[in-house]
OpenMM code with the backbone's topology and positions (N, CA, C; nanometers):
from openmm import Vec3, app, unit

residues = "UNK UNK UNK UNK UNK UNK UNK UNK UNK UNK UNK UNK UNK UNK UNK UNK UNK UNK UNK UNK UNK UNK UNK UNK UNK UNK UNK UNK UNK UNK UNK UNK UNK UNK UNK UNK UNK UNK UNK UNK UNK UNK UNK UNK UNK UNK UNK UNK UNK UNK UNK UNK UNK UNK UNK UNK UNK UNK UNK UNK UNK UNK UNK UNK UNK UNK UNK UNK UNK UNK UNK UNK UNK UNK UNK UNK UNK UNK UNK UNK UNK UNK UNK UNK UNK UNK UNK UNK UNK UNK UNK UNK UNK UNK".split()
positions = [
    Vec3(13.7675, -7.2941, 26.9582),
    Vec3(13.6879, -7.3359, 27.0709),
    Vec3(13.7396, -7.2647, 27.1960),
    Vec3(13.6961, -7.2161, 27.2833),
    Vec3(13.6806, -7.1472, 27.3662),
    Vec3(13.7375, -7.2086, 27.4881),
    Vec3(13.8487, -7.1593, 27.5802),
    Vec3(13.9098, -7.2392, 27.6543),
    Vec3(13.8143, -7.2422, 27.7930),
    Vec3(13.7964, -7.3289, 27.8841),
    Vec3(13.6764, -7.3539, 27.9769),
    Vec3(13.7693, -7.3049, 28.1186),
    Vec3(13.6797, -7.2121, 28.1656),
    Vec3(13.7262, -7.1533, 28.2898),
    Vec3(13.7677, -7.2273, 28.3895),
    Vec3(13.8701, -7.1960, 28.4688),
    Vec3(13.8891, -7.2943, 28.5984),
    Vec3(13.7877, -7.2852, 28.6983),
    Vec3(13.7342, -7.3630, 28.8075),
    Vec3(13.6584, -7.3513, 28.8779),
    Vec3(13.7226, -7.2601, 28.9942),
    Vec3(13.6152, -7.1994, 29.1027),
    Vec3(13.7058, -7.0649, 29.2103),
    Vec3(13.7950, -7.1765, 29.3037),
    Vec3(13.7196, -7.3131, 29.3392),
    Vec3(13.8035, -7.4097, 29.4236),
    Vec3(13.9402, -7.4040, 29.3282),
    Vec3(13.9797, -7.4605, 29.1924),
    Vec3(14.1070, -7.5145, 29.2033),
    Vec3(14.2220, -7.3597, 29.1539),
    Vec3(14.1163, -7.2480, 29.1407),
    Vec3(14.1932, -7.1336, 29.1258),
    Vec3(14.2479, -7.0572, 29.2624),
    Vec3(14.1220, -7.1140, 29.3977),
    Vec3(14.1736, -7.1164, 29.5387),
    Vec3(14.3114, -7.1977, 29.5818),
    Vec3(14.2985, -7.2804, 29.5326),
    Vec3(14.4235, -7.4371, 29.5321),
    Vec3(14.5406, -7.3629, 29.4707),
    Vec3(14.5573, -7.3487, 29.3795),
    Vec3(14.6373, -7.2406, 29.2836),
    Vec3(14.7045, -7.1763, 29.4271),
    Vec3(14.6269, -7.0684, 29.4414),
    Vec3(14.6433, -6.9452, 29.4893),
    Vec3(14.7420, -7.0135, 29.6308),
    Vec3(14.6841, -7.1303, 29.7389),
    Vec3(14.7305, -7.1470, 29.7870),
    Vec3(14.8710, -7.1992, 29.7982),
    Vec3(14.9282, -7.2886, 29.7145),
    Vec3(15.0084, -7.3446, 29.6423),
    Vec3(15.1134, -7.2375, 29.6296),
    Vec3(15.0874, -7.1329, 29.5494),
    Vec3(15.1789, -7.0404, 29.5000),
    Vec3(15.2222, -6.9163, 29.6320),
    Vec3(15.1445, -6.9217, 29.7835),
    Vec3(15.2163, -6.9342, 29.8985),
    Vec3(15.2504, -6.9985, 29.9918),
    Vec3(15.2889, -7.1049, 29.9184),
    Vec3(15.3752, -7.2734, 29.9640),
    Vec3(15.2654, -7.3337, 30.0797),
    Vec3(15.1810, -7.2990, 30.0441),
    Vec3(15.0976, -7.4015, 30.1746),
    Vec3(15.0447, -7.5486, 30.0711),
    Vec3(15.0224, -7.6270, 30.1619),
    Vec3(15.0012, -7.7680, 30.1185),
    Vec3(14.8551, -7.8242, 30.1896),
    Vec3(14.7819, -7.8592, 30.0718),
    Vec3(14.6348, -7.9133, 30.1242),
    Vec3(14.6866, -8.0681, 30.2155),
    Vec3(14.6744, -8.1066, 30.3555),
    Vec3(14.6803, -8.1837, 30.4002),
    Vec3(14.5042, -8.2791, 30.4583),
    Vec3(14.5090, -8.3936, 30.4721),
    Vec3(14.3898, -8.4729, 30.5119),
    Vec3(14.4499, -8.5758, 30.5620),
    Vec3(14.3775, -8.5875, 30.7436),
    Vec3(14.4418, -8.6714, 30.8371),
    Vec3(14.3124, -8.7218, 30.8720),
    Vec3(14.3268, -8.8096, 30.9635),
    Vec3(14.2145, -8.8913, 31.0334),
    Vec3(14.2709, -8.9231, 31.1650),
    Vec3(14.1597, -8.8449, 31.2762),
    Vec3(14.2368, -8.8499, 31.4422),
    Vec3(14.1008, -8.8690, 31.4834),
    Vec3(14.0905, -8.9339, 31.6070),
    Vec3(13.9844, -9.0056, 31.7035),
    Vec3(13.8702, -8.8698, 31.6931),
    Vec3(13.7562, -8.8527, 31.7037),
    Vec3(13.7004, -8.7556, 31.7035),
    Vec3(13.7110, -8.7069, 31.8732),
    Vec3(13.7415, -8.7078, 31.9333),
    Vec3(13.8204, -8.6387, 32.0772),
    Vec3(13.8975, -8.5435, 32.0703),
    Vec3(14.0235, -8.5853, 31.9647),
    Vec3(14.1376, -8.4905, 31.8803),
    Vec3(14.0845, -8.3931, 31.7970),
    Vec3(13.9442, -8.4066, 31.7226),
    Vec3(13.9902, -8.2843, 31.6638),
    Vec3(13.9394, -8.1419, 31.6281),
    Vec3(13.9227, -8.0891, 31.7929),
    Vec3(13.9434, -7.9863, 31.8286),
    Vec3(14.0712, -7.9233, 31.8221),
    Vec3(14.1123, -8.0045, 31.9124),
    Vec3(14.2724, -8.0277, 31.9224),
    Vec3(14.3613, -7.9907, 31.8324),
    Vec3(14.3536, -8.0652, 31.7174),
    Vec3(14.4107, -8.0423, 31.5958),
    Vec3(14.3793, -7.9485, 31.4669),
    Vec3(14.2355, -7.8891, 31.4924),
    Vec3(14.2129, -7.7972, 31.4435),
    Vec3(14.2803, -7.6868, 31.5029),
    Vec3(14.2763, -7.6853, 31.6391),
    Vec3(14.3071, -7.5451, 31.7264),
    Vec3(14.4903, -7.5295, 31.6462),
    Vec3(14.5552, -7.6768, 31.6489),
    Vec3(14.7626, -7.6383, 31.6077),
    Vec3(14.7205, -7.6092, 31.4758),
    Vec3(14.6299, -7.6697, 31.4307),
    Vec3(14.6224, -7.5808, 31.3158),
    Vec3(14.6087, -7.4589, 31.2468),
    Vec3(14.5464, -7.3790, 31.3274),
    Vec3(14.5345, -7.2490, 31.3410),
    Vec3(14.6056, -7.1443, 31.4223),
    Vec3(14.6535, -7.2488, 31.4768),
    Vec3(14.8218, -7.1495, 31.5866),
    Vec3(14.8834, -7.1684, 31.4549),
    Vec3(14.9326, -7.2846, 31.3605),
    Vec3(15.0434, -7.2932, 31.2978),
    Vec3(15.0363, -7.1660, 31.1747),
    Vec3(14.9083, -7.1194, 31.1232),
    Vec3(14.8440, -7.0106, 31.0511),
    Vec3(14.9274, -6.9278, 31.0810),
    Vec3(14.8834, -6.8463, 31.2120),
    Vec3(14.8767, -6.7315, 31.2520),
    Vec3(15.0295, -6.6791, 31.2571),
    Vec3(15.0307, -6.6305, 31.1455),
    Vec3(15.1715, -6.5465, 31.2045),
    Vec3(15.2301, -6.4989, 31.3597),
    Vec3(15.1463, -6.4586, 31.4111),
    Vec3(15.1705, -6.4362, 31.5636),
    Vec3(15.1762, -6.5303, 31.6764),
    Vec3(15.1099, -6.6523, 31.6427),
    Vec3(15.1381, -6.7872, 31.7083),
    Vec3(15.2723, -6.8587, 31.6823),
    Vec3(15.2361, -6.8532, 31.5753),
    Vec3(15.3423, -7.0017, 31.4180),
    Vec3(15.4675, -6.9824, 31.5227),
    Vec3(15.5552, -6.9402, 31.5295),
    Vec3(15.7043, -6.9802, 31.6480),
    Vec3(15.6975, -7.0433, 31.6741),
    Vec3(15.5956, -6.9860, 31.7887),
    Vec3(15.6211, -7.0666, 31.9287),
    Vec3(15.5455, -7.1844, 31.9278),
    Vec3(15.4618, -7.2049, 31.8208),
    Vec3(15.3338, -7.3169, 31.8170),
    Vec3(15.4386, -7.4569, 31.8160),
    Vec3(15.5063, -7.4105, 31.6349),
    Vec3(15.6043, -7.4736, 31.6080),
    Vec3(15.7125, -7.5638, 31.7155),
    Vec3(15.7377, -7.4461, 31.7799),
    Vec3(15.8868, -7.5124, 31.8940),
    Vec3(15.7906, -7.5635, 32.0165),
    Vec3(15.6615, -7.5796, 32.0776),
    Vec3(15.5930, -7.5936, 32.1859),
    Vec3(15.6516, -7.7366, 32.0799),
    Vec3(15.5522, -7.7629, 31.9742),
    Vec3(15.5228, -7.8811, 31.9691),
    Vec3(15.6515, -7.9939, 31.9430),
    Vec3(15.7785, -7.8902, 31.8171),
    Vec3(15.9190, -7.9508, 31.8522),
    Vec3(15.9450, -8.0517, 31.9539),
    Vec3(15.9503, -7.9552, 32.0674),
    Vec3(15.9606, -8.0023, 32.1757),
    Vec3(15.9467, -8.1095, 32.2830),
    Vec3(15.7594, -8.1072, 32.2268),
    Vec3(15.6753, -8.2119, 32.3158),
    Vec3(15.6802, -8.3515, 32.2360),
    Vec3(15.7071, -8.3496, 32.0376),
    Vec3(15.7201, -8.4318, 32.0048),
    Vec3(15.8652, -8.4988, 31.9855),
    Vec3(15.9486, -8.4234, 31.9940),
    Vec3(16.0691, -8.4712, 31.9579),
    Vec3(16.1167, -8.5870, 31.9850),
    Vec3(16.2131, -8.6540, 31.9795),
    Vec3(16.2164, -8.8126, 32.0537),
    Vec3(16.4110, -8.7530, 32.0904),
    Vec3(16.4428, -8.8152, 32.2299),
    Vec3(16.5341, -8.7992, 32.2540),
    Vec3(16.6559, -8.8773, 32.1990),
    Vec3(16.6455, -8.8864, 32.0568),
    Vec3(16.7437, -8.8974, 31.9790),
    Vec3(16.6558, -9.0900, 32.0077),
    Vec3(16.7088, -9.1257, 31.8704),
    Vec3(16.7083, -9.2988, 31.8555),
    Vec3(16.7352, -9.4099, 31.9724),
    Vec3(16.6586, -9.4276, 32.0468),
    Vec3(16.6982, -9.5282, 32.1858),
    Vec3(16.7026, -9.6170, 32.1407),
    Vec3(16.7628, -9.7213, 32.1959),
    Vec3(16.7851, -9.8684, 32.1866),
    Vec3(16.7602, -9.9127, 32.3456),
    Vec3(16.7420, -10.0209, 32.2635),
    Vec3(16.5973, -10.1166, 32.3832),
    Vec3(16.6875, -10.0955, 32.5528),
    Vec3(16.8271, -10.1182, 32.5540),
    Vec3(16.9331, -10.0975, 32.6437),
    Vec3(16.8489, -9.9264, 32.7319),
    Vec3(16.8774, -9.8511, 32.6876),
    Vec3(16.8466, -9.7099, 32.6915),
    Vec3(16.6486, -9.7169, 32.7264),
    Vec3(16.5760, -9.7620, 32.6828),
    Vec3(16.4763, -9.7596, 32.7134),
    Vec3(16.4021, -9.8602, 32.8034),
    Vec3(16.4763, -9.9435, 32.8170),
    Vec3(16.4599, -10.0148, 32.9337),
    Vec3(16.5255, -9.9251, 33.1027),
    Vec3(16.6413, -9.9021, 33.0587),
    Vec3(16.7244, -9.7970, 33.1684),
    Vec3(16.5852, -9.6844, 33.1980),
    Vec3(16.5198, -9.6741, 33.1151),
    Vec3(16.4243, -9.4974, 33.1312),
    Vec3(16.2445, -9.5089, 33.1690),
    Vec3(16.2447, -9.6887, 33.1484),
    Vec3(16.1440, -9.7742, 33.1740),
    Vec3(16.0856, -9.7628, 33.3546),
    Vec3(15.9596, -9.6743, 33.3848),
    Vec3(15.9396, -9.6973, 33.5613),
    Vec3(15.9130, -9.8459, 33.5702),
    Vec3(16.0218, -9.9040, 33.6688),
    Vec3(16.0081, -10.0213, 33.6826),
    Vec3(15.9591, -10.0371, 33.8259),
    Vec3(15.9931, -9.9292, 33.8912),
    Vec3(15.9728, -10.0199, 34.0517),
    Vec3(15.7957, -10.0250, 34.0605),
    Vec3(15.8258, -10.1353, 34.1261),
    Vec3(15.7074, -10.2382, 34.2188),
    Vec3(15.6965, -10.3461, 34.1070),
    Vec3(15.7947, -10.3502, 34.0098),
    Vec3(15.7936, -10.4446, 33.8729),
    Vec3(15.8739, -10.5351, 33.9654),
    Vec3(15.8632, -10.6990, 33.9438),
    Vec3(15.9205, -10.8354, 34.0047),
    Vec3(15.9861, -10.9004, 33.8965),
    Vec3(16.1244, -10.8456, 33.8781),
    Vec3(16.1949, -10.9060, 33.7655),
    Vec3(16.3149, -11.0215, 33.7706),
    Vec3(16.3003, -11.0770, 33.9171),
    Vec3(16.3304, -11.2156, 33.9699),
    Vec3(16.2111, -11.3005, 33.8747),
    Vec3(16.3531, -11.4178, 33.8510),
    Vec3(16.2929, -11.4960, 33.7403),
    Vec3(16.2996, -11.6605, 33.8011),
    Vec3(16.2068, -11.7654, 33.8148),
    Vec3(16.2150, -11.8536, 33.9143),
    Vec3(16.3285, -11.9407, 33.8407),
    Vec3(16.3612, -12.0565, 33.8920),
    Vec3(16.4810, -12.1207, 33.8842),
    Vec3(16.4145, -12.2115, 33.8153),
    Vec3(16.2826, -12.2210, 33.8129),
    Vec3(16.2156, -12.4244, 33.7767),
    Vec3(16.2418, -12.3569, 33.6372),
    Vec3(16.2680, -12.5234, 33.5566),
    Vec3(16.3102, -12.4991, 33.4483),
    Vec3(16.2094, -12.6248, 33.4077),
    Vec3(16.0807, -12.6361, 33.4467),
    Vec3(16.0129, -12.7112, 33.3927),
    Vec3(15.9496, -12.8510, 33.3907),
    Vec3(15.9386, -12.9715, 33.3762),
    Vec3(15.9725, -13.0679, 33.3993),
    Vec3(16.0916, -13.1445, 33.3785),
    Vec3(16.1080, -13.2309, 33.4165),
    Vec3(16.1963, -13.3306, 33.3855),
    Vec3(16.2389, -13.4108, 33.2684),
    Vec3(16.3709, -13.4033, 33.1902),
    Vec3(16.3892, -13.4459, 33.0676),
    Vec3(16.4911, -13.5475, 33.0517),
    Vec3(16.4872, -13.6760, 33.0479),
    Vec3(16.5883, -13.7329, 32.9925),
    Vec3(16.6250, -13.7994, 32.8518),
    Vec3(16.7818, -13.7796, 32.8709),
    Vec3(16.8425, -13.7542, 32.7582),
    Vec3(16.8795, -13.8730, 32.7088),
] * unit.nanometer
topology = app.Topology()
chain = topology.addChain("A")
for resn in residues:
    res = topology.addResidue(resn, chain)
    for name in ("N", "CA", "C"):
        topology.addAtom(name, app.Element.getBySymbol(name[0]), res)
């Protein structure tokens, strides 16, 4: 019996695969994705891909693991009223 040809899609898939690229599928606001088509096609381009890469490094990176201490410190607070009143409620006896 006659072995059944691959179709050109999963011999495309193949092809891609075997120069390490990876089929990805995301879901972004339809606003984004221009957007995300466009890093997508910087990330392609050999002549982009660097700098695309380190722009975005960059813009996404997180400045290392904060703790609430640290992100409160980095928090714009002023015109924030973080005087806390003294009433403690009604009256309770014990």
């Amino acid at each position: 019996m006659p072995k059944a040809k691959a179709s050109p899609l999963v011999r495309y898939r193949k092809r891609l695969k075997q120069r390490g690229n990876v089929r990805l599928e995301i879901q972004v606001p339809k606003d984004d994705v221009e957007l995300v088509r466009g890093m997508a096609r910087a990330l392609i381009d050999p002549a982009r891909r660097e700098e695309t890469r380190a722009v975005l490094k960059r813009g996404l990176s997180r400045q290392g693991a904060l703790g609430l201490k640290a992100l409160l410190a980095a928090a714009p607070l002023e015109g924030v009223d973080l005087e806390r009143s003294s009433d403690t409620g009604r009256e309770i006896d014990f």
